[in-house]
C-alpha positions in Angstrom: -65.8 -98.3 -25.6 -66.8 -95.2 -23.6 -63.6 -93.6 -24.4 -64.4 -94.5 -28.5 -67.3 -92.3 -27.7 -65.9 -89.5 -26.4 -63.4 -88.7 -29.3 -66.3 -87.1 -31.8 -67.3 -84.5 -29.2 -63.5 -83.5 -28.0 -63.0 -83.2 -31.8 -66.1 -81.0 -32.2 -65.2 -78.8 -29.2 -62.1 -77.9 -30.2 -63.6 -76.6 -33.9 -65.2 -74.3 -32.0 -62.8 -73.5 -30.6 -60.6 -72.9 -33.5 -63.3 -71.0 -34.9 -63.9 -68.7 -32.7 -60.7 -67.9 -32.8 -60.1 -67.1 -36.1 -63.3 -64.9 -35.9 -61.0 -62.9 -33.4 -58.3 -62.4 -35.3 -60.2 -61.0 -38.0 -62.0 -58.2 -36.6 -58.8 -57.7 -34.7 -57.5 -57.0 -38.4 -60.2 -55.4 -39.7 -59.9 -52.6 -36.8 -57.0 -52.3 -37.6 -56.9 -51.6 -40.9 -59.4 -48.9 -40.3 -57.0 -47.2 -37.9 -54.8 -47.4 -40.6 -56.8 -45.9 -43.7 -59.0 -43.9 -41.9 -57.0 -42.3 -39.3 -54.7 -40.0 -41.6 -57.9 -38.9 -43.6 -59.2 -37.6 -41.1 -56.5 -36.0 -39.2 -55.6 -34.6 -42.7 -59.4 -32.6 -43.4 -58.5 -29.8 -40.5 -55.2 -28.6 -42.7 -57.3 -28.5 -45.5 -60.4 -26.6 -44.5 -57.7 -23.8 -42.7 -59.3 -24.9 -38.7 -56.3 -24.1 -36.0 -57.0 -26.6 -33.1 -55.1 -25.7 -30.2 -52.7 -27.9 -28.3 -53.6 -29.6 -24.9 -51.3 -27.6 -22.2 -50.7 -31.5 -20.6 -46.8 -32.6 -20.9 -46.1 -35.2 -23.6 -46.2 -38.6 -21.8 -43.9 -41.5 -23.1 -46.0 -44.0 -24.8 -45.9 -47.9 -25.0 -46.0 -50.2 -27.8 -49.7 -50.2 -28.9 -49.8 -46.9 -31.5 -53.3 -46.2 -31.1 -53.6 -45.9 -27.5 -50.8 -43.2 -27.8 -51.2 -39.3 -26.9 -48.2 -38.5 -29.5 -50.8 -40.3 -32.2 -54.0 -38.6 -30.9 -55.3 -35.7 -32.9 -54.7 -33.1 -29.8 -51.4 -34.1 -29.7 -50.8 -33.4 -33.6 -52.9 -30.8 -34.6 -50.1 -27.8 -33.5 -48.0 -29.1 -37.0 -51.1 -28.6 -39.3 -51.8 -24.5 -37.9 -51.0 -22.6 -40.5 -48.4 -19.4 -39.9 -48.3 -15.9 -41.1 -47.2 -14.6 -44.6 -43.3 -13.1 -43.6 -43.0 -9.8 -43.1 -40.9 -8.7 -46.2 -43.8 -10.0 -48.5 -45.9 -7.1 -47.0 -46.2 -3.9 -49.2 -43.5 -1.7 -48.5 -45.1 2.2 -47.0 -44.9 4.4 -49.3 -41.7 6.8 -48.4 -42.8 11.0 -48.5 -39.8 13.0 -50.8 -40.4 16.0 -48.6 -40.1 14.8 -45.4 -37.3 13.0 -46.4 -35.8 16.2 -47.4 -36.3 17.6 -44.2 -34.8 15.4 -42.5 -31.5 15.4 -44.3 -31.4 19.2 -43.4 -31.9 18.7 -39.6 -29.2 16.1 -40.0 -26.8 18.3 -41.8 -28.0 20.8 -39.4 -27.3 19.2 -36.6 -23.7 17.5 -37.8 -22.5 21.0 -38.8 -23.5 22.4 -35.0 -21.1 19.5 -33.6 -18.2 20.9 -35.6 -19.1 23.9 -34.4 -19.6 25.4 -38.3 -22.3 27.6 -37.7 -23.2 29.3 -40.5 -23.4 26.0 -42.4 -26.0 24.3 -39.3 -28.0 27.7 -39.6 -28.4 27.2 -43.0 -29.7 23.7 -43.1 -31.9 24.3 -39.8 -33.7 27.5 -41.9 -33.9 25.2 -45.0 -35.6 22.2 -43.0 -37.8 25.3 -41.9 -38.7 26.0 -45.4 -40.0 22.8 -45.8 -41.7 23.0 -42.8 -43.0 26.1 -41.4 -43.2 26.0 -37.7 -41.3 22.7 -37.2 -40.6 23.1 -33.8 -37.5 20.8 -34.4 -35.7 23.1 -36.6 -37.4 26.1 -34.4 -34.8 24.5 -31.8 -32.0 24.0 -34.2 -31.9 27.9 -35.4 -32.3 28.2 -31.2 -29.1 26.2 -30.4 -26.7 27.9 -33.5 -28.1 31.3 -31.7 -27.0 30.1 -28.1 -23.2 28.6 -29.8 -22.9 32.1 -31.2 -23.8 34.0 -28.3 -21.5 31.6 -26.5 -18.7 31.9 -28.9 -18.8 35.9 -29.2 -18.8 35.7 -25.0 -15.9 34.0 -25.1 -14.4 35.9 -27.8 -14.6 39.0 -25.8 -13.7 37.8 -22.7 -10.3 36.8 -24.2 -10.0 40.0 -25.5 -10.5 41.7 -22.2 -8.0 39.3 -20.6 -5.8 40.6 -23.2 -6.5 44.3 -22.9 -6.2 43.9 -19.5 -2.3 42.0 -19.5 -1.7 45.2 -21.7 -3.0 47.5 -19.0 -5.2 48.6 -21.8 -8.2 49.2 -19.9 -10.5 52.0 -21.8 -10.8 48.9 -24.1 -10.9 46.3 -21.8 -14.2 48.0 -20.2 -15.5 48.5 -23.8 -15.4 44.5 -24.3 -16.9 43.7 -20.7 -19.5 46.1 -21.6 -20.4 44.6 -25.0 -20.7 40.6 -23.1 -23.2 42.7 -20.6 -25.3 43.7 -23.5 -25.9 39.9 -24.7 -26.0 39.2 -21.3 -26.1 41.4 -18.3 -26.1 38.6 -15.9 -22.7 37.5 -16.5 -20.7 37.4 -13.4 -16.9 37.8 -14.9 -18.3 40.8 -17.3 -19.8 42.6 -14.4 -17.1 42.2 -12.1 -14.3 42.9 -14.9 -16.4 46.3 -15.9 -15.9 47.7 -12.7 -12.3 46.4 -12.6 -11.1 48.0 -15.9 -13.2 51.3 -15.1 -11.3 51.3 -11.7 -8.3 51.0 -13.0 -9.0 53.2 -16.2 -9.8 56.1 -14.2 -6.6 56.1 -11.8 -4.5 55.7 -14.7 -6.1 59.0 -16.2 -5.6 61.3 -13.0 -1.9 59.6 -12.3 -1.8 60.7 -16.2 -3.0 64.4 -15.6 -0.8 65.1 -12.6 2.2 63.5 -15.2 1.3 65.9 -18.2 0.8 69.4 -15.5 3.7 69.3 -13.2 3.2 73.5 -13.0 0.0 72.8 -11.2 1.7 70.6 -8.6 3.2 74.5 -7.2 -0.3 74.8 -5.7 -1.0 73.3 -2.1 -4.8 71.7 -2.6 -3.7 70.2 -6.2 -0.2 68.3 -4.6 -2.0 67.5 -1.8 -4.6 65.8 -4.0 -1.5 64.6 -6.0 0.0 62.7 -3.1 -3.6 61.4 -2.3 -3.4 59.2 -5.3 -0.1 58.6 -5.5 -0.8 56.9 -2.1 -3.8 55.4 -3.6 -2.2 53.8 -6.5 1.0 52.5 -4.6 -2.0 49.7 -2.2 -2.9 48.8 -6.1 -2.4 45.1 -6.2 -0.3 43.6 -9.6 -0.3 47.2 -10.5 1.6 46.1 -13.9 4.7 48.3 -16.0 2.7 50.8 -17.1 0.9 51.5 -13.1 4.6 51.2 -12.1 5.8 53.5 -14.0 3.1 55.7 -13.2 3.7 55.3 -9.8 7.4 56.1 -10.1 6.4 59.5 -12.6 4.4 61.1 -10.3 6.4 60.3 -7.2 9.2 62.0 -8.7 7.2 65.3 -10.2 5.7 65.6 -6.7 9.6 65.1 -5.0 10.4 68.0 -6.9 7.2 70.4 -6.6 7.8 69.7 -2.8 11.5 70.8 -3.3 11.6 74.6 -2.5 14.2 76.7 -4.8 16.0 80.0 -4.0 14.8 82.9 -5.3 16.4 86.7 -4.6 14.5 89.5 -5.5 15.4 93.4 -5.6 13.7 96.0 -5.5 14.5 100.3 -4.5 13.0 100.2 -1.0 10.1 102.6 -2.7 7.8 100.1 -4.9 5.6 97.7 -3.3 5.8 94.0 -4.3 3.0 91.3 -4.1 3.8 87.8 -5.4 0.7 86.1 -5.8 0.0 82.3 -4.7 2.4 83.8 -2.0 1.2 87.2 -0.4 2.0 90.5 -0.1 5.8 91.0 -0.1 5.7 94.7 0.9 8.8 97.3 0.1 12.3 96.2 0.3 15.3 96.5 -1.4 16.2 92.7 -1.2 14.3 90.0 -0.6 15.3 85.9 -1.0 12.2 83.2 -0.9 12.4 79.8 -0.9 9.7 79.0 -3.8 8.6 75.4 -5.0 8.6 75.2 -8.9 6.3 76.3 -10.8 5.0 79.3 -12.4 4.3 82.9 -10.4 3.8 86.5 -10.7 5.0 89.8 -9.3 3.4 92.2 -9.2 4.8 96.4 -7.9 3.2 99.2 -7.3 4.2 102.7 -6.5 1.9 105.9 -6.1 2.8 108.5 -9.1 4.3 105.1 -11.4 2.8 103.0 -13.6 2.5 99.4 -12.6 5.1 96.8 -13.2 4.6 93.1 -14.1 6.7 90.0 -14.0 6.3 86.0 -14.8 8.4 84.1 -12.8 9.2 80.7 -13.5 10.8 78.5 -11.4 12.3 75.1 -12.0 14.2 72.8 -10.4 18.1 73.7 -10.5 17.9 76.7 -11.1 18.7 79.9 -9.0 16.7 83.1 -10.0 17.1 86.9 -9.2 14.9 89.0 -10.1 14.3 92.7 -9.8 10.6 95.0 -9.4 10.6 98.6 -9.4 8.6 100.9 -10.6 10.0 103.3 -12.8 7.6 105.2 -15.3 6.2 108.1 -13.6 2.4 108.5 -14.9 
């Protein structure tokens, strides 16, 4: 009987228990459900009012199986895909491009591409038109600079060829004329300096080797073949002296061989008429006389008291054999 009585309240316990839960369950659900409807609302109203919320700087951690309790589902987590980004940059207004300094530009271009191929007169051009469009640029101020330097640099060059050449020639009045012209654009220039004093060196002997050459008459007197000799000397310690030094050289060697050569000369006179041979002395009376003379020219000269003077020109050359005779005859 005392276990007939114990049934009802083992029944009635476990109602409650049943009860209770069931309550459970359903707020369970009901929390749930909230998570569900709610949650995307209001992660949703930050994209829509335009609010950036920053993302936390913690690693992402690797969740478990409950959603809600999950960083990746927590609105720090999320909130970096609902920032809004930047328009792109090609949907920005162009600037707006200036037609004159455009123009410019495509003259210091041409400018400088026409100074690379080393046309000139074309780069001047464009560098003075850029300048033209605008005065004082100091860009096409340095353009006009550089096509000034290239010519200076090319007529430099120019001339010093033609000095080289010149100078191969043994041409050196103009040689000297084209080192003096690079010392005007530039008078520090090494090779023009030394290669003026080079062609006027070499200018000069070829001028007196030239003058002894062209007067071998005046090679008869002592103090001009002495000089003569002088230079030939001079000119034979002449380095690379070249055909035309060479032949110099061998000219005036000869020319002072034979002024140095004496010739034989007989002169007669009638005992009675005194004879002076200038560039030589006084001769005296005589009625034959023989002299050994270099060539060249000379002049005799008799006197006799009571006669009038007598003159001769005597000219002597190499392989010949003079005799000539002086008296005075015509009584004054």
């Amino acid at each position: 009987m005392t276990g007939h009585q114990d049934r009802p309240g083992t029944q009635a316990g476990r109602g409650a228990s049943f009860w209770l839960t069931g309550l459970a369950f359903t707020v369970l659900g009901a929390i749930a459900l909230a998570v569900f409807v709610l949650l995307p609302r209001w992660v949703a109203e930050p994209a829509a009012t335009g609010v950036e919320i920053q993302s936390s700087p913690q690693p992402p951690i690797e969740t478990g199986s409950g959603a809600a309790n999950s960083p990746a589902a927590s609105p720090e987590t999320t909130a970096p895909q609902t920032r809004r980004s930047a328009p792109p940059q090609s949907a920005r207004a162009a600037p707006a491009i200036d037609p004159e300094r455009a123009t410019f530009a495509r003259a210091m271009a041409e400018g400088l591409n026409r100074l690379d191929r080393g046309e000139l007169d074309a780069s001047r051009a464009a560098f003075e038109a850029a300048l033209a469009l605008s005065p004082g640029a100091p860009d096409a101020a340095e353009g006009l600079a550089r096509v000034d330097a290239a010519e200076q640099l090319g007529a430099i060059t120019s001339r010093r060829q033609r000095a080289l050449a010149f100078e191969e020639e043994e041409r050196w009045d103009q040689a000297a004329g084209e080192y003096l012209a690079v010392l005007v654009l530039d008078p520090a220039i090494q090779f023009a300096q030394q290669g003026l004093a080079r062609a006027s060196a070499r200018s000069e002997l070829a001028d007196r080797l030239e003058g002894h050459i062209q007067r071998p008459d005046r090679l008869s007197e002592d103090l001009v073949l002495d000089q003569a000799r002088a230079l030939l000397a001079s000119a034979e310690r002449t380095d690379s002296p070249g055909p035309v030094l060479s032949r110099q050289i061998d000219t005036l060697r000869h020319k002072i061989e034979v002024a140095s050569t004496p010739i034989r000369v007989v002169l007669r006179s009638d005992g009675l008429t005194s004879v002076l041979l200038y560039r030589v002395g006084q001769l005296g009376t005589f009625e034959s006389k023989e002299l050994q003379l270099r060539p060249g020219t000379y002049t005799l000269v008799g006197t006799r008291k009571g006669f009038r003077d007598v003159r001769h020109r005597l000219e002597v050359s190499p392989g010949s054999a003079l005799s000539v005779t002086v008296r005075c005859e015509e009584k004054i």
